[in-house]
C-alpha beads as a LAMMPS data file, in Angstrom:
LAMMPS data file: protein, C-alpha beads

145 atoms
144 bonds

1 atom types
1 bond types

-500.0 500.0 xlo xhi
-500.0 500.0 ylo yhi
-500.0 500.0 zlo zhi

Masses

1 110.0

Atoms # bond

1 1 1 -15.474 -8.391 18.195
2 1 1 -15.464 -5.096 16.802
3 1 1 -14.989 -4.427 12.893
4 1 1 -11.726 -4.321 11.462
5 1 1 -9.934 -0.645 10.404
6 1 1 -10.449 -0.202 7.071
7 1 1 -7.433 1.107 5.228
8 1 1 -6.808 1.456 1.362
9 1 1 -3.767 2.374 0.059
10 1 1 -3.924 4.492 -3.307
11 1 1 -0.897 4.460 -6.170
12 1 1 -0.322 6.003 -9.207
13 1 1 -0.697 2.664 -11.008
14 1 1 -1.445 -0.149 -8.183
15 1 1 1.477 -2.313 -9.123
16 1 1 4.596 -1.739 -6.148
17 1 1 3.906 0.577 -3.376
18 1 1 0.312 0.126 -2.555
19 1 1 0.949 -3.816 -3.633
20 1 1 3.308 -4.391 -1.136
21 1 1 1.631 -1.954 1.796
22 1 1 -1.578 -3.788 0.855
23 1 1 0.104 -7.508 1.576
24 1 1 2.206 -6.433 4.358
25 1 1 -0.749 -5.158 6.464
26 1 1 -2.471 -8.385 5.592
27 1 1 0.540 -10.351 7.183
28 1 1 0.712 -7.945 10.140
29 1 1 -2.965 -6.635 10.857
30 1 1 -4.438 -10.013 11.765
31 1 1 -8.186 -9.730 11.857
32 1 1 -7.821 -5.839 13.608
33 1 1 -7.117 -4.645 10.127
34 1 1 -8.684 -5.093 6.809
35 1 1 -6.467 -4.263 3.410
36 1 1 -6.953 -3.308 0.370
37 1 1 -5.306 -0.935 -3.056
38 1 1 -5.821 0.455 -5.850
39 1 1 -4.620 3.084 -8.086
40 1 1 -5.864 5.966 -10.075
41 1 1 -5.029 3.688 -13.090
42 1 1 -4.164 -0.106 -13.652
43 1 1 -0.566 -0.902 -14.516
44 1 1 -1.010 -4.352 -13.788
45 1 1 1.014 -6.650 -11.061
46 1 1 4.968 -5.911 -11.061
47 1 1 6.747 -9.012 -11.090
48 1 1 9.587 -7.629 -9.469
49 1 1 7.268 -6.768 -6.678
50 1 1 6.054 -10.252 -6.203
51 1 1 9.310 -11.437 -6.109
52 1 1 10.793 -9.678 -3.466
53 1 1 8.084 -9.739 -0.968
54 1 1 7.668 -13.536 -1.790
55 1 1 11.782 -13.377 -0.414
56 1 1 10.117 -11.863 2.785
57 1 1 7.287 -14.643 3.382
58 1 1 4.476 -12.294 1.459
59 1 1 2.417 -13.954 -1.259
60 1 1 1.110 -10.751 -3.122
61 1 1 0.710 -12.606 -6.560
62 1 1 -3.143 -13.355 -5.845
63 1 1 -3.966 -9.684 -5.493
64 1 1 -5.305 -7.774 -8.247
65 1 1 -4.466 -3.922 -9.842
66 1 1 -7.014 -2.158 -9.618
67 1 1 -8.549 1.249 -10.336
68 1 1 -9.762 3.572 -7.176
69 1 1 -13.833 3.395 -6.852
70 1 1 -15.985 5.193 -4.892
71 1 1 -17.361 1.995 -3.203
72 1 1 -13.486 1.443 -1.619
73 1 1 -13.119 5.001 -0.539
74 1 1 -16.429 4.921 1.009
75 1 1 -16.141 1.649 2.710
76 1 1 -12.173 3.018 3.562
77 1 1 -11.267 4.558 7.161
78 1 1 -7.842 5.386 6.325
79 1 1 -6.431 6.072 3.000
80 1 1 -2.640 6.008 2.371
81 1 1 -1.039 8.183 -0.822
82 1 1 2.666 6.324 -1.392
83 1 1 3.398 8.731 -4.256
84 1 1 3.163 12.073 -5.214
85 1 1 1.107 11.936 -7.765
86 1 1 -1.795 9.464 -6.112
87 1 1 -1.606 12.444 -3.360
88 1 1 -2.119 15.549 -5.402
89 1 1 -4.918 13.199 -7.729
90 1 1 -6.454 11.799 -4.936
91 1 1 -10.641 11.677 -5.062
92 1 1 -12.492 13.805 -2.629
93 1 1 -12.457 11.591 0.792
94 1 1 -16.094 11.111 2.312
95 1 1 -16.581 12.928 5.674
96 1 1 -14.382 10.844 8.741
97 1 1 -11.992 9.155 6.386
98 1 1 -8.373 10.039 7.346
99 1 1 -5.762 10.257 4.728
100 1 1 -1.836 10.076 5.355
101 1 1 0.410 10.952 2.625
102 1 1 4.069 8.399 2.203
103 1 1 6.132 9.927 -0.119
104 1 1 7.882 6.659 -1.607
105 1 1 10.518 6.051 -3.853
106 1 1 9.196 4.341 -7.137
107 1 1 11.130 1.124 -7.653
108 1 1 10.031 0.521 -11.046
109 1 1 11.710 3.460 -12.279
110 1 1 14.950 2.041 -10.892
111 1 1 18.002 2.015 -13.453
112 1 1 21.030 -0.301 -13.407
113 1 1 22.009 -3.988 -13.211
114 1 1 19.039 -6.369 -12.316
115 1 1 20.782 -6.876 -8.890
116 1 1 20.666 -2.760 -8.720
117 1 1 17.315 -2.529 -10.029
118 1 1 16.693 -5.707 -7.020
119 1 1 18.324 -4.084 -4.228
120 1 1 16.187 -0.610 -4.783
121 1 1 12.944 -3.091 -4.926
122 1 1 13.605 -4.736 -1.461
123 1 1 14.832 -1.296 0.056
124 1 1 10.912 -0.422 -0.721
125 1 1 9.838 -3.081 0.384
126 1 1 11.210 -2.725 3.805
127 1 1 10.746 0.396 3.911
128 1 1 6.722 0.282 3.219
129 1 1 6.979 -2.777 5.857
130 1 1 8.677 -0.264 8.641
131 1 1 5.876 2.016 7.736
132 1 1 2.649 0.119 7.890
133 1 1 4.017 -1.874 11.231
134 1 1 4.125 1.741 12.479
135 1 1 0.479 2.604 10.842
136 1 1 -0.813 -0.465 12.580
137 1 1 0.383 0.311 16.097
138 1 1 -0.441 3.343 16.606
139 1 1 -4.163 2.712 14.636
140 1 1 -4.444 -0.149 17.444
141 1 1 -3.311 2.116 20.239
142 1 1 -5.813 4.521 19.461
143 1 1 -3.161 7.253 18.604
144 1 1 -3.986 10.076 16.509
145 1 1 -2.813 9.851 12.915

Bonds

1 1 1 2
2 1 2 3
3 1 3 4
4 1 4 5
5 1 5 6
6 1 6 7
7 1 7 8
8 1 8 9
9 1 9 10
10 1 10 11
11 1 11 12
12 1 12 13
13 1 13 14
14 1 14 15
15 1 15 16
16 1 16 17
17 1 17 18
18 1 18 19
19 1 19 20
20 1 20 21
21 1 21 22
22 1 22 23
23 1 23 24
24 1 24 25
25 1 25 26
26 1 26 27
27 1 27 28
28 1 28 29
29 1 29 30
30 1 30 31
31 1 31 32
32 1 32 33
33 1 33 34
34 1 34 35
35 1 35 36
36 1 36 37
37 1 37 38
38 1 38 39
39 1 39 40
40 1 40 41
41 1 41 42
42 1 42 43
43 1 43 44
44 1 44 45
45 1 45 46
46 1 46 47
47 1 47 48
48 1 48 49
49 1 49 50
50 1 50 51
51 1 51 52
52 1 52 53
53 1 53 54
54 1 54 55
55 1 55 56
56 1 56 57
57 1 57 58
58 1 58 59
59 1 59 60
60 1 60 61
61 1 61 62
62 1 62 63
63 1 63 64
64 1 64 65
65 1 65 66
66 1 66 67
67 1 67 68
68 1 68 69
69 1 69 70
70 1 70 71
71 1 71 72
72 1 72 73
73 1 73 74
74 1 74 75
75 1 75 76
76 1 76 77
77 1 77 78
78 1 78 79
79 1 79 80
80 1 80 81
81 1 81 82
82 1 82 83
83 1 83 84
84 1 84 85
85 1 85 86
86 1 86 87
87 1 87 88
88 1 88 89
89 1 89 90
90 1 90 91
91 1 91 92
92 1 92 93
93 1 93 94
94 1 94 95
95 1 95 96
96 1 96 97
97 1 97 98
98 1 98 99
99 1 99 100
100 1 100 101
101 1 101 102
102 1 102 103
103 1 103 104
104 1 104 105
105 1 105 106
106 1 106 107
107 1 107 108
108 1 108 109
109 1 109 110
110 1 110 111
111 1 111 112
112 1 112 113
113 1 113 114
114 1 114 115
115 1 115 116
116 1 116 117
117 1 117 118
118 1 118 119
119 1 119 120
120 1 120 121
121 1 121 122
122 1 122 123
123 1 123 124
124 1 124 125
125 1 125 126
126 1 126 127
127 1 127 128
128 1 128 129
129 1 129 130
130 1 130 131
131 1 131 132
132 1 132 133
133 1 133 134
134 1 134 135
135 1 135 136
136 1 136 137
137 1 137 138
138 1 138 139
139 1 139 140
140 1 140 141
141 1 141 142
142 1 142 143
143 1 143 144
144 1 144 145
């Protein structure tokens, strides 16, 4: 059986985006795919987050947020930015590492109503599912990224 694919998603503070990508390629990847995140700081878990992809059939709330290391971008064969800022901060990538940039939508920084500030949280969440399901077929078809 040959190793799983490696891939580490990177956030600005390892509490949404990279959170949910991170659990969502855990539920889809099976044993092809191994997960992890981190961020280039700590913010902690969102509970908002957990909540929403608990709504989808995702337990995130055993993860941890943590800070980028050189150990998980070494031991990473695909790195995915979700925000602008983890992209242009970003850590030099060791040679044969591929990195993809997602430019996602920050639901934390949602305003409004709860059921507003909600609705913006499960739009990101389906949209970072739409996006790793397509990460993960064409990393098992052997596409180029």
């Amino acid at each position: 059986m040959p190793n799983p694919t490696n891939i580490l998603y990177l956030c600005t503070g390892n509490s949404c985006r990279s959170q949910m990508a991170e659990g969502w390629t855990r539920q889809l990847g099976g044993t092809l795919f191994h997960a992890t995140s981190a961020g280039i700081e700590a913010h902690g878990k969102n509970p908002r987050a957990i909540a929403v992809m608990r709504e989808a059939g995702v337990d995130i709330s055993g993860q941890e947020s943590t800070v980028v290391s050189e150990e998980m971008l070494g031991a990473a064969d695909v790195v995915v930015t979700v925000c602008g800022h983890a992209d242009e901060l970003c850590p030099v990538l060791p040679p044969g590492v591929t990195k993809l940039h997602w430019p996602l939508t920050d639901p934390a920084r949602a305003t409004g109503s709860e059921n507003e500030v909600m609705a913006e949280f499960r739009s990101t969440r389906d949209e970072v599912k739409r996006r790793v399901r397509d990460l993960l077929d064409r990393l098992g078809s052997g596409a180029v990224l």
